[in-house]
VEXVOTI-797223 format. One record per residue: residue in one letter; z, y, x of N, C-alpha, C in turn. Coordinates in Angstrom, 1 decimal, decimal comma, padded with zeros to 4 digits. Each point is the difference from the previous one (the first is absolute). Example, Ala and Ser with C-alpha at 12.3 -4.5 7.8 and 13.67 -1.06 7.14 Angstrom:
+-------+--------+--------+--------+--------+--------+--------+--------+--------+--------+
: torvo :     nz :     ny :     nx :    caz :    cay :    cax :     cz :     cy :     cx :
+-------+--------+--------+--------+--------+--------+--------+--------+--------+--------+
:     A :  007,8 : -005,7 :  013,2 :  000,0 :  001,2 : -000,9 :  000,0 :  001,2 :  000,9 :
:     S : -000,7 :  001,1 : -000,4 :  000,0 :  001,1 :  000,9 :  000,8 :  001,1 : -000,8 :
+-------+--------+--------+--------+--------+--------+--------+--------+--------+--------+
This chain:
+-------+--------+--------+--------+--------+--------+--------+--------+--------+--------+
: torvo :     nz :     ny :     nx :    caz :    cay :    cax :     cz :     cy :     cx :
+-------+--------+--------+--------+--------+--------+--------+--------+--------+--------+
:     X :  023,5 : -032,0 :  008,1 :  000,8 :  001,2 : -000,3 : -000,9 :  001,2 : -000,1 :
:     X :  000,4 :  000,6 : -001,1 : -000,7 :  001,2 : -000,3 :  000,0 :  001,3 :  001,6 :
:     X : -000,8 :  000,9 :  000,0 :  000,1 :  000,7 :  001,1 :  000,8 :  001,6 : -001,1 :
:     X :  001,0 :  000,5 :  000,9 :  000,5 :  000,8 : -000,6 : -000,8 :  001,5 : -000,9 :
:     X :  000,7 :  000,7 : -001,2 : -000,8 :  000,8 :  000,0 :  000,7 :  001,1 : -000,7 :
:     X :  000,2 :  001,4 :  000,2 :  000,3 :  001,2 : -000,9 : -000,3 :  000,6 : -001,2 :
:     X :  000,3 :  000,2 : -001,0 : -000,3 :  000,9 : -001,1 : -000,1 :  001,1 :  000,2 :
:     X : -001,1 :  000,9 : -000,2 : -000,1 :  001,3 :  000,6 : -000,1 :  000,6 : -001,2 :
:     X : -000,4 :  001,7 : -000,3 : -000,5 :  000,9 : -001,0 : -000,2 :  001,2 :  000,3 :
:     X : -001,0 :  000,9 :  000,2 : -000,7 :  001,2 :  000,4 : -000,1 :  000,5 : -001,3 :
:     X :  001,1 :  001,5 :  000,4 :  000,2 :  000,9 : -000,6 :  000,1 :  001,6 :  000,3 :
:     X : -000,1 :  001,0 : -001,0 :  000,0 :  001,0 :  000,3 :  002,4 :  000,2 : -000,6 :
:     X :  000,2 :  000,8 :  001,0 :  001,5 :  000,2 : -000,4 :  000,0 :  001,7 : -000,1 :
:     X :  000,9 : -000,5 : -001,2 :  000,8 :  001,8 : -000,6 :  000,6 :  000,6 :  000,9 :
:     X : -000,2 :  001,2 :  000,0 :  001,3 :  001,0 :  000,8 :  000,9 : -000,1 : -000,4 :
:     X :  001,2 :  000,2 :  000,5 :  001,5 : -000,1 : -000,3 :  000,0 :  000,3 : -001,2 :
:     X : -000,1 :  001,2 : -000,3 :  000,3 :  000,9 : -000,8 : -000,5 : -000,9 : -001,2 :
:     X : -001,7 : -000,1 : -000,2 : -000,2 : -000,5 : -001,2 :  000,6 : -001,8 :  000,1 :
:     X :  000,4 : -000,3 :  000,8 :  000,2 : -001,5 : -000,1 :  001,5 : -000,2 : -000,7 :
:     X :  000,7 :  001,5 :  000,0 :  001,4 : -000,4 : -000,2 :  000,0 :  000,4 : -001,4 :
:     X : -000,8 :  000,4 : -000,6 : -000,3 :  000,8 : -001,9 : -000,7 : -002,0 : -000,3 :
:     X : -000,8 : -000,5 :  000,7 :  000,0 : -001,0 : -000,6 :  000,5 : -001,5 : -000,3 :
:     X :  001,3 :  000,4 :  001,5 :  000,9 : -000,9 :  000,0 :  001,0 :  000,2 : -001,6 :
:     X :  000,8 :  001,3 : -000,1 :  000,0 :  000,4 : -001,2 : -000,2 : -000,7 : -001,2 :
:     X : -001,7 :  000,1 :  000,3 : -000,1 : -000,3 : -001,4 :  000,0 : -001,8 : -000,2 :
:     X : -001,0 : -000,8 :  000,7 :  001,0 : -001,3 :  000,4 :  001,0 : -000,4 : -000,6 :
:     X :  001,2 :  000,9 :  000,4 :  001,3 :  000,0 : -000,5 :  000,2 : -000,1 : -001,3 :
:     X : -000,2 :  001,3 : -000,2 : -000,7 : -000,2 : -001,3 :  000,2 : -001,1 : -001,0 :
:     X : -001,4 : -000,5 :  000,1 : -000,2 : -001,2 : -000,3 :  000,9 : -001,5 :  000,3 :
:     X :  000,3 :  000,5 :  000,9 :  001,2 : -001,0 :  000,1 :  001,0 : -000,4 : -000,9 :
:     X :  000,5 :  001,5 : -000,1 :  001,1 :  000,0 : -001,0 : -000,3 :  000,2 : -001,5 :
:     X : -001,1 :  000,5 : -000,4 : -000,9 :  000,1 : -001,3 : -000,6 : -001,4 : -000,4 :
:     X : -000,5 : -000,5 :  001,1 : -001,3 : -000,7 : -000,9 :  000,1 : -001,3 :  000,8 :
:     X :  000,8 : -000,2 :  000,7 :  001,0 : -001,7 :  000,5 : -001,7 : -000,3 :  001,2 :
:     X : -000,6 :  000,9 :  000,8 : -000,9 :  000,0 :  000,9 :  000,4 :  000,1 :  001,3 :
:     X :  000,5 : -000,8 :  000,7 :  000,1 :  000,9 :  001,7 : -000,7 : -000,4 :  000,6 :
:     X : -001,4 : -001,4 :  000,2 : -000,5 : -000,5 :  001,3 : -000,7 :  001,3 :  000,5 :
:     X : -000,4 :  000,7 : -000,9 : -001,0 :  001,0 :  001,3 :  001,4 :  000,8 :  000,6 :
:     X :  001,3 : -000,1 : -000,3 :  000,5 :  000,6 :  001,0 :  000,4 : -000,6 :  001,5 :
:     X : -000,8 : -001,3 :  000,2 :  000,1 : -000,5 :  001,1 : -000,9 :  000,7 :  001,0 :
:     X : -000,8 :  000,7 : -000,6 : -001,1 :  000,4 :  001,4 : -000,2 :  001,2 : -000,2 :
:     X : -000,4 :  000,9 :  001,1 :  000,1 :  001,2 :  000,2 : -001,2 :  000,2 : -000,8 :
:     X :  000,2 :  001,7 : -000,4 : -000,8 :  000,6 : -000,8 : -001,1 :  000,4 :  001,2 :
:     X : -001,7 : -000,8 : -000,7 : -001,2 :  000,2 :  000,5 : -001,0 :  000,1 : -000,9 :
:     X : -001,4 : -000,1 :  000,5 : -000,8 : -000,2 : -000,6 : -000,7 : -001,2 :  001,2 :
:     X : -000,5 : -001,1 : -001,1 : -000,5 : -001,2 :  000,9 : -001,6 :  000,2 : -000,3 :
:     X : -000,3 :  000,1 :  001,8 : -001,5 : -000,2 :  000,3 : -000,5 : -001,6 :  000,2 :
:     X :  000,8 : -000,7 :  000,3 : -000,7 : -001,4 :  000,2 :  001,4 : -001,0 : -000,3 :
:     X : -000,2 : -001,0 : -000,9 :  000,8 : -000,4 : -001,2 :  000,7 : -001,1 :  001,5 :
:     X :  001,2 : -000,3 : -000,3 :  000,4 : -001,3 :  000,8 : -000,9 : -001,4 :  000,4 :
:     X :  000,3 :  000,0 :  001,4 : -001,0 : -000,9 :  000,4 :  000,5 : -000,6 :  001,2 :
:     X : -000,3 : -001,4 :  000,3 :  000,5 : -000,5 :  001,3 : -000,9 :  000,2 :  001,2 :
:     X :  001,1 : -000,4 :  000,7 : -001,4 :  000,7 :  001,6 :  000,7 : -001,8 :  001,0 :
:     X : -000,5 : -000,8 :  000,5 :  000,3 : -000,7 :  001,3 :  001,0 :  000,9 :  000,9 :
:     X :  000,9 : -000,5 :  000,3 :  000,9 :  001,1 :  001,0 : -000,8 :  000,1 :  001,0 :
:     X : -000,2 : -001,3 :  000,8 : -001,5 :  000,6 :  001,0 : -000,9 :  000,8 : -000,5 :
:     X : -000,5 :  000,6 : -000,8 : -001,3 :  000,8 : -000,4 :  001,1 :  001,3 : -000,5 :
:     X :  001,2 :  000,2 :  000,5 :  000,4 :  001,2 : -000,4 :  000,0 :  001,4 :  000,8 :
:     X : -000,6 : -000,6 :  001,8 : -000,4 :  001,2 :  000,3 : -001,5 :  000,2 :  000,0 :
:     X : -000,8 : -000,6 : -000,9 : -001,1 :  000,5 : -000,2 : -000,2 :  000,5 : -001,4 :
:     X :  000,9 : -000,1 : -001,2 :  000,5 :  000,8 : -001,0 :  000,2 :  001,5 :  000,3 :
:     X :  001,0 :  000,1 :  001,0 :  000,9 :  001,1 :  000,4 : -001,3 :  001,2 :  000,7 :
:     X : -000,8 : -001,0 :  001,0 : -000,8 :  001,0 :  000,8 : -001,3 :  000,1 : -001,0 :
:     X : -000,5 : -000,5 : -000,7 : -001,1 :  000,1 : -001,2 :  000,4 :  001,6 : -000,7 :
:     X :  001,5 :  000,1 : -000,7 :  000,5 :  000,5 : -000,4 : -000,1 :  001,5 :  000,6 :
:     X :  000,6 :  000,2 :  001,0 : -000,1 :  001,3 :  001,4 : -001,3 :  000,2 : -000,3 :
:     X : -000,9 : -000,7 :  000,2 : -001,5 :  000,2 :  000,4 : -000,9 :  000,9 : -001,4 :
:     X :  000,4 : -000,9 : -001,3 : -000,1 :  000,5 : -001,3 :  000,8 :  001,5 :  000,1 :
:     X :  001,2 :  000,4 :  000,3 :  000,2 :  001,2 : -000,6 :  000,3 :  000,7 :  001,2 :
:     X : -001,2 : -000,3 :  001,0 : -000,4 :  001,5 :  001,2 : -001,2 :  000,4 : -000,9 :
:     X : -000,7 : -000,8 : -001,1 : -001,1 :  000,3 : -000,5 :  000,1 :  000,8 : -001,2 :
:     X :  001,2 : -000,1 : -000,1 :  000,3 :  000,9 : -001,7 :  000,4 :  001,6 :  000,3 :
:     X :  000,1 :  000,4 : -001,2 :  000,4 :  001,4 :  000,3 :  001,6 :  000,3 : -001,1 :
:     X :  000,8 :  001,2 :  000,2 :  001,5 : -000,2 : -000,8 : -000,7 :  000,8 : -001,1 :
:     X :  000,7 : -000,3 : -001,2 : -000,5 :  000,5 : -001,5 :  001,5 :  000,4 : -000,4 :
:     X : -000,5 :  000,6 : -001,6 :  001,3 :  000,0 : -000,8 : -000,1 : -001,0 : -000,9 :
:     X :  001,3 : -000,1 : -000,5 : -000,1 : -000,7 : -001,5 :  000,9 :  000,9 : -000,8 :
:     X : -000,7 : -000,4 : -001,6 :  000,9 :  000,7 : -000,6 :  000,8 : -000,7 : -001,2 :
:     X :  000,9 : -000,7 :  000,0 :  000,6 : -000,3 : -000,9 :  000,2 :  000,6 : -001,8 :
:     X : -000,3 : -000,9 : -001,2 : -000,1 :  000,9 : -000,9 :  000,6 : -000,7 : -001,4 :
:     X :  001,0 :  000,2 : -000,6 :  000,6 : -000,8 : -001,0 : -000,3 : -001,8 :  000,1 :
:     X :  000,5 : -000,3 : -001,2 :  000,2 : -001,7 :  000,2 : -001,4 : -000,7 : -001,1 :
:     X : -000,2 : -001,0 :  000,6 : -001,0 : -001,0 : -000,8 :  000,9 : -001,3 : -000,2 :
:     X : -000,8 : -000,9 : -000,2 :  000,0 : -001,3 : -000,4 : -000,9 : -001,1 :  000,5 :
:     X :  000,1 : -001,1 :  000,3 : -000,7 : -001,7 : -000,3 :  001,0 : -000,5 : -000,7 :
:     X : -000,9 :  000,1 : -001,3 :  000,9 : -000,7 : -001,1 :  000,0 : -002,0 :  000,1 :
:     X :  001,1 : -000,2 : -000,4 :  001,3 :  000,2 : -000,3 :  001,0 :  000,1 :  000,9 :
:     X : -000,3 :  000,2 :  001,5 :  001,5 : -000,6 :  000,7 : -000,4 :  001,3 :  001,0 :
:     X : -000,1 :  000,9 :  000,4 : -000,5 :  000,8 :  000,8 : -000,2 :  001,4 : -000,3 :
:     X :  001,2 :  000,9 :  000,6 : -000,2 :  001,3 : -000,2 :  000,1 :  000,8 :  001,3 :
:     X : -000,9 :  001,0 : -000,4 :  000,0 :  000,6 :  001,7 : -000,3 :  001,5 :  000,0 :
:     X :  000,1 :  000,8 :  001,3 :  000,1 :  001,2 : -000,3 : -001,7 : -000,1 :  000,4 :
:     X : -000,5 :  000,6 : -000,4 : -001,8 :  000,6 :  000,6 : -000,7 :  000,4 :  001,3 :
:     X : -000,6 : -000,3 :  000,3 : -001,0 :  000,8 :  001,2 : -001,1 :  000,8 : -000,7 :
:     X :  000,1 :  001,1 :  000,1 : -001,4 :  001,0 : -000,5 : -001,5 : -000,8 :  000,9 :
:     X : -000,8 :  000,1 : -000,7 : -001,6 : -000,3 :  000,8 :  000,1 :  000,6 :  001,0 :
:     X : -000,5 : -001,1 :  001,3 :  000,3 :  000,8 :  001,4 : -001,1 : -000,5 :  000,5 :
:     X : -001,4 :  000,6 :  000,2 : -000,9 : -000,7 :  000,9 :  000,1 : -000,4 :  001,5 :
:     X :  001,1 :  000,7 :  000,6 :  000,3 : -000,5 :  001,3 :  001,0 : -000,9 : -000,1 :
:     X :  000,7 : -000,3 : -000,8 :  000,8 : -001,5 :  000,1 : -000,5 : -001,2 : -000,7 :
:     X : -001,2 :  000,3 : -000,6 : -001,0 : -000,8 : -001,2 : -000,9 : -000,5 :  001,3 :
:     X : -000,8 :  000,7 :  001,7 : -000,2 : -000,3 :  000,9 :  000,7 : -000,5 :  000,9 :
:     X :  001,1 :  000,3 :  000,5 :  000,7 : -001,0 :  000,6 :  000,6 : -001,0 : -000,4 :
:     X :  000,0 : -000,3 : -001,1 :  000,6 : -001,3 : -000,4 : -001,8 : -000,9 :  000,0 :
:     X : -000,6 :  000,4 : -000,5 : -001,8 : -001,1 :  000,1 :  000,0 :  000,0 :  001,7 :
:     X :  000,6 :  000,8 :  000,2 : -000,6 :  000,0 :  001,8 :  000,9 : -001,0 :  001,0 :
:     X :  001,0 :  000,2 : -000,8 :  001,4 : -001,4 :  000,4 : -000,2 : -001,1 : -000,7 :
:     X : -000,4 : -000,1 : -001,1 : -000,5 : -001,8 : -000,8 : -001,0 : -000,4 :  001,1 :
:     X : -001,1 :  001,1 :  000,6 : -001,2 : -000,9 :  000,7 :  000,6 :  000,0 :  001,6 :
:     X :  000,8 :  000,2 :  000,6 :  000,7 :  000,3 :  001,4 :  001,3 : -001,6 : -000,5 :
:     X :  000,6 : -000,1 : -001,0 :  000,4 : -001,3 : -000,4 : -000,7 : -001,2 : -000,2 :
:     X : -001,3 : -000,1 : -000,5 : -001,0 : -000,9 : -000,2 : -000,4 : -000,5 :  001,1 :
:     X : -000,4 :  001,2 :  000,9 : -000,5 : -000,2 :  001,4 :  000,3 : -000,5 :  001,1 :
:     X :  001,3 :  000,9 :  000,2 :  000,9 : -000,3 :  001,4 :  000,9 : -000,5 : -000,4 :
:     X :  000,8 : -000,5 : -000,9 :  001,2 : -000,9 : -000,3 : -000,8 : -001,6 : -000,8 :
:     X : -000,7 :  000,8 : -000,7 : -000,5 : -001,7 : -000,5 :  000,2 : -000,1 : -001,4 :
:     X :  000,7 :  000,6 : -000,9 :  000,8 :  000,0 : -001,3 : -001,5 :  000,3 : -000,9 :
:     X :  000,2 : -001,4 : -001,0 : -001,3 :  000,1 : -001,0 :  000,0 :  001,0 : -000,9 :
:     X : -000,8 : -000,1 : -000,7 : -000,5 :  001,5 : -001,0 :  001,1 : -000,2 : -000,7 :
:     X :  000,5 : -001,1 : -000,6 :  001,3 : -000,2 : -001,2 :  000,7 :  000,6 :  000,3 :
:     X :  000,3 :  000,6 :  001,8 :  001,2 :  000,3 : -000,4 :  000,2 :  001,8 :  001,1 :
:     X : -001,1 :  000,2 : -000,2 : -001,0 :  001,6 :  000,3 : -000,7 :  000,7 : -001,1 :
:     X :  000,6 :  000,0 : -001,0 : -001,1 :  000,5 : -000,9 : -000,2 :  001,3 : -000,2 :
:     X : -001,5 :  000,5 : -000,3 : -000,1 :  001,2 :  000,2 :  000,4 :  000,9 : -001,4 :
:     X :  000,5 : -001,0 : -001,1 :  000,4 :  000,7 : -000,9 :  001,3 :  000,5 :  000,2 :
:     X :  000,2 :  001,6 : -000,3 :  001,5 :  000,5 :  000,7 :  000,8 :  001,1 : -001,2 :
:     X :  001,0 : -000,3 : -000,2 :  000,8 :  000,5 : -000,9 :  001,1 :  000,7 :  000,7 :
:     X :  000,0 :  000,9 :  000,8 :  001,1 :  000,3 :  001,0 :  001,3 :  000,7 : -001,1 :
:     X :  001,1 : -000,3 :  000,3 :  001,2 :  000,0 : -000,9 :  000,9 : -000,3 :  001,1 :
:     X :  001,4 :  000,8 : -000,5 :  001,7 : -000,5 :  000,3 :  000,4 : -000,5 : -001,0 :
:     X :  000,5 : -001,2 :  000,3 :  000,5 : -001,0 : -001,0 :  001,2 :  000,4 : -000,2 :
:     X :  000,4 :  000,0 : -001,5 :  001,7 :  000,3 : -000,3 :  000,6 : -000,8 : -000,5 :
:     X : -000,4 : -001,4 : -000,8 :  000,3 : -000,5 : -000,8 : -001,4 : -001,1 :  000,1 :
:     X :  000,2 : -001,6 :  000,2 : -000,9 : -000,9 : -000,1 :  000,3 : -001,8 : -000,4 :
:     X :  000,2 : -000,8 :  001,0 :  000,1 : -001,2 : -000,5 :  001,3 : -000,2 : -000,8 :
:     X :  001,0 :  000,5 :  000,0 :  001,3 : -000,7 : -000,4 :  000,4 :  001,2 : -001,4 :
:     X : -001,1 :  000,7 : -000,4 :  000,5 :  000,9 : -001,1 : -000,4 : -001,1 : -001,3 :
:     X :  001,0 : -000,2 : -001,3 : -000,8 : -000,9 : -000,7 : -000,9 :  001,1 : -001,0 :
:     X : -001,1 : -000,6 : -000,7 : -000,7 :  000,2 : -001,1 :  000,6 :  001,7 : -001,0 :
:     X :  000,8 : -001,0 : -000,2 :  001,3 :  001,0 : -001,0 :  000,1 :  001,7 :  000,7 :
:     X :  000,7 : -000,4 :  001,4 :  000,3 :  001,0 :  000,3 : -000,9 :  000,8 :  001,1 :
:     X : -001,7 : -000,3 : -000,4 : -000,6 :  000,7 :  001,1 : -000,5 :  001,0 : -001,4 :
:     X : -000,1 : -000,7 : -001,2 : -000,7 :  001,1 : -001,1 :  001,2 :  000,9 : -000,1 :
:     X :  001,6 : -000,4 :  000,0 :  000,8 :  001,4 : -000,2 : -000,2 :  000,7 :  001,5 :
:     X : -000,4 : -000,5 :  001,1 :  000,0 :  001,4 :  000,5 : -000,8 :  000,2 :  000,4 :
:     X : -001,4 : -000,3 : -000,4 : -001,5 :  000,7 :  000,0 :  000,3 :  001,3 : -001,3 :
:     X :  000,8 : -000,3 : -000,6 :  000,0 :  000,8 : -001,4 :  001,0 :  001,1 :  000,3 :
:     X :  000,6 : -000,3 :  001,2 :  000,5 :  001,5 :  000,8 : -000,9 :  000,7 :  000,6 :
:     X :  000,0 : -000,9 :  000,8 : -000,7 :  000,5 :  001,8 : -001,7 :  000,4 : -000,7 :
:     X : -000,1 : -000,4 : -001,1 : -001,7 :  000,8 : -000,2 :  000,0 :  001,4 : -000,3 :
:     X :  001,2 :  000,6 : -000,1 :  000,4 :  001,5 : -000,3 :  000,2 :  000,7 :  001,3 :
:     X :  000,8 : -001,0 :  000,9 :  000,7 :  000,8 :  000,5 : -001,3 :  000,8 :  002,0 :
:     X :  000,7 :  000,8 :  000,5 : -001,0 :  000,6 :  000,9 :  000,2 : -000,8 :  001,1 :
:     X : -001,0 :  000,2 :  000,8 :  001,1 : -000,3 :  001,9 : -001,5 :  000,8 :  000,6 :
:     X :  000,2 :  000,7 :  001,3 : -000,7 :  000,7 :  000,5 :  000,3 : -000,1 :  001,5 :
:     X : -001,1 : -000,6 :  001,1 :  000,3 :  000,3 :  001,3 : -001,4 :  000,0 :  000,4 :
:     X :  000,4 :  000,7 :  001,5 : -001,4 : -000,2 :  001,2 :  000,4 :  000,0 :  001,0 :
:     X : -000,7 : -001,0 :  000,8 :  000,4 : -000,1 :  002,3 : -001,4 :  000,2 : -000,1 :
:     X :  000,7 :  000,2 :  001,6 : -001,4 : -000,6 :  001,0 :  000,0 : -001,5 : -000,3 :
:     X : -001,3 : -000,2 :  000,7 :  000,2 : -001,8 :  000,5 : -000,4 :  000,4 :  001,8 :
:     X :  001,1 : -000,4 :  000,5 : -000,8 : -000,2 :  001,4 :  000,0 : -001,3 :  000,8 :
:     X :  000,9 : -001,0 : -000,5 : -000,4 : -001,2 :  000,3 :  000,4 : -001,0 : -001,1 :
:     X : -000,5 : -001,5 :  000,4 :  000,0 : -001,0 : -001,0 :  001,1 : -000,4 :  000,3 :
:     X :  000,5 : -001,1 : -000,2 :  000,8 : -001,2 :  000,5 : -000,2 : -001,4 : -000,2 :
:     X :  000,0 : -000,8 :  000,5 :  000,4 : -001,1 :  000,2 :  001,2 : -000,7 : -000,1 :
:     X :  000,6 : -000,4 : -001,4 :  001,4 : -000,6 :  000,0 :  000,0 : -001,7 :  000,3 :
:     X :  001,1 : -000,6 :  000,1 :  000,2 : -001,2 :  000,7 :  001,2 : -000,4 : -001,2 :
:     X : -000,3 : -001,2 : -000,5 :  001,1 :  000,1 : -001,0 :  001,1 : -001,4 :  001,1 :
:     X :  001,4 : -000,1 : -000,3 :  001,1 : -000,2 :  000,6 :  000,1 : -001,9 : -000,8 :
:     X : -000,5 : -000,1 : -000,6 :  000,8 : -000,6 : -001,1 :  000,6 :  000,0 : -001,1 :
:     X :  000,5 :  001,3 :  000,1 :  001,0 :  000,9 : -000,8 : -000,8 :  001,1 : -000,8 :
:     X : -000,3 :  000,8 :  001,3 : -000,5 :  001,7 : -000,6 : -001,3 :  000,2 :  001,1 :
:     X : -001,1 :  001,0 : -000,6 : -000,5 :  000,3 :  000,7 :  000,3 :  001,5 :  001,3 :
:     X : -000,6 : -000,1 :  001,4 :  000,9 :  000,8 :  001,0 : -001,8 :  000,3 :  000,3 :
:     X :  000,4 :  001,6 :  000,4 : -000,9 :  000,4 :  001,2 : -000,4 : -000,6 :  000,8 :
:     X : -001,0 : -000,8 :  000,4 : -000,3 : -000,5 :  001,2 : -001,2 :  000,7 :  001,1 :
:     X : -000,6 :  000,9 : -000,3 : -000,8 :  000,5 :  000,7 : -000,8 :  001,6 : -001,1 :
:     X :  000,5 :  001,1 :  000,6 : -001,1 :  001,2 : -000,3 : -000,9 :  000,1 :  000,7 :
:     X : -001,7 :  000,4 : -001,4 : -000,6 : -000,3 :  000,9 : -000,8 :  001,9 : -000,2 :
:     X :  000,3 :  000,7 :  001,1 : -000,7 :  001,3 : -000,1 : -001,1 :  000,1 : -000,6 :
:     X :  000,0 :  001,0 : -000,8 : -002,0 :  000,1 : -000,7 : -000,4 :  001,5 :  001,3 :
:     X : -001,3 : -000,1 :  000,3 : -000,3 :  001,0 :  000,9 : -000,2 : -000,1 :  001,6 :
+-------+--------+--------+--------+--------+--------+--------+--------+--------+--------+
């Protein structure tokens, strides 16, 4: 028998405020463009892609974690209109941020290290993005609403002052641990 194990995902999360303009738009899509799976998960930006951890090895995840962001410092982001991965994938932007461009390399090598997770699935190439629209949009309808959404604006900024650690359910993914930067 296999030994049990969690699906985790380290992310940065929206403030209310901007999280509920991109739930919105989601919607959106929903009703436009026949897309809801990203409306299963809360609006983020993901620092370290889904990954399993040993449930035994989950309080050495958790404390790695703590340890990694006593060593960071809080930044802003700035959110800035919508892109693309073409074909199936549309998203709102992250402006160039060299302090989230270092904490995310500084968390692939703190994941390599102390959790164990190979390079495949830490990579230091980083496209930081909020997803609006992804697996379940078809073909058809990701070019009619790239041929909106490439007009249209969206504008936000937070702080960042801590990461998270989600724990997905089976279902959805849930908060399972903040981890303070600072």
């Amino acid at each position: 028998m296999k030994p049990p194990k969690s699906l985790y995902l380290i992310c940065i999360e929206l403030p209310k405020n901007l999280a509920d303009q991109v739930v919105d738009i989601k919607t959106d899509f929903r009703e436009q463009f026949e897309s809801k799976r990203a409306l299963r998960s809360p609006s983020h930006i993901t620092l370290q892609i889904p990954f399993h951890v040993l449930d035994e090895n989950q309080e050495v995840l958790v404390n790695s974690l703590l340890e990694f962001g006593k060593t960071q410092h809080p930044f802003n982001i700035q959110l800035k209109d919508f892109n693309v991965f073409e074909p199936k994938v549309l998203f709102i932007d992250v402006v160039e941020n060299p302090s989230l461009s270092a904490l995310h390399d500084e968390l692939m090598l703190v994941m390599r290290k102390k959790v164990g997770l190979p390079e495949k699935q830490t990579p230091l190439k980083y496209n930081p993005h909020v997803t609006i629209a992804h697996r379940d949009l078809s073909e058809e309808n990701f070019y009619k609403a790239w041929e909106f959404y490439k007009t249209q604006e969206f504008e936000g900024d937070f702080s960042v002052n801590s990461i998270f650690l989600w724990k997905h359910n089976s279902v959805n993914w849930e908060t399972y641990k903040e981890i303070p930067l600072g």
